[in-house]
N, C-alpha and C positions, 0 to 999 in steps of 0.2 A: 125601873132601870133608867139609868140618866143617857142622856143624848150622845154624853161622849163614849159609853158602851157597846151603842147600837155595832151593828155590822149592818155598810154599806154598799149598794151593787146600786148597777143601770139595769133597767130593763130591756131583754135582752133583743126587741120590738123596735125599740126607740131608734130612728134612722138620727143618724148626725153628718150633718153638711156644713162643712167648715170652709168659712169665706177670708179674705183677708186680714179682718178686723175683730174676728169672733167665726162663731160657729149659731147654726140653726141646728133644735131638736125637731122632731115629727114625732109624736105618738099616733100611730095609726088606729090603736083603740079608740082614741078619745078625738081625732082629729086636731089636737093643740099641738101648737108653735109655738116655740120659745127660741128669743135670742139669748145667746150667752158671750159678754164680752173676752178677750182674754184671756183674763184671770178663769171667768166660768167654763172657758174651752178647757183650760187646766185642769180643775175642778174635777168637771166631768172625764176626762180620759183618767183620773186617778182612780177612778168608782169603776173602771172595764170591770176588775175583778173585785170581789168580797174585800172591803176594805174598813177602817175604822177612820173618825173625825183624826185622831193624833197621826195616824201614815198619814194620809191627806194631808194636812198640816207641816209636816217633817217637808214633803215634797215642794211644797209651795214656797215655802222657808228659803227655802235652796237658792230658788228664782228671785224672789223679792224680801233681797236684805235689809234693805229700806224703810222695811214695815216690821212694827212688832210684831210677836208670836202672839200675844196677847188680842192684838185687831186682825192680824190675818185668823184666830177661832171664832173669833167674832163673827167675821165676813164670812167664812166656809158655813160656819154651824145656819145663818143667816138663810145663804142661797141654799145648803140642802134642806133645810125645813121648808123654802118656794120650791122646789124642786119635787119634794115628798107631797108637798098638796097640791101639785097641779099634776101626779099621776107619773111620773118620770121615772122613779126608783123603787127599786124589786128588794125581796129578801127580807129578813126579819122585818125592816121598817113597813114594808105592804101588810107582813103579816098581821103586823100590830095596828095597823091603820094611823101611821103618825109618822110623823119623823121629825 
């Protein structure tokens, strides 16, 4: 199955502390910190519920007309594949061990 098929979620663990500039995750499973600029604050509140790379996408789009549709899949597909490997996102992608 391709990446753009996936159905995506947050794990529903993951504490997010959003600061001025961006937001911090906590995985209390794993003890990891991640900064998220922005855009990744974005990102991440699109994923609350079962979502797919094109909603995601659609959403961002809206905010940043600026940018292609083309580099903003780029950049989302990008940050959820660091997002999937450092333990952040539930749901089919945990299932399958990827994302």
């Amino acid at each position: 199955m391709s990446f753009e098929k996936r159905k995506i979620k947050v794990k529903t663990d993951i504490v997010l502390r959003e600061e001025e500039e961006g937001a911090f995750l906590f995985n209390p499973d794993t003890g990891r910190i991640c900064y998220l600029n922005i855009l990744g604050t974005k990102i991440w509140k699109s994923c609350n519920q079962v979502t797919t790379l094109e909603r995601i996408v659609d959403k961002i789009s809206l905010d940043f007309t600026d940018i292609s549709r083309e580099q903003i899949v780029e950049d989302c597909m990008k940050f959820l594949q660091d997002l999937g490997n450092l333990g952040f996102l539930a749901g089919e992608t945990e299932e399958k061990g990827m994302l």
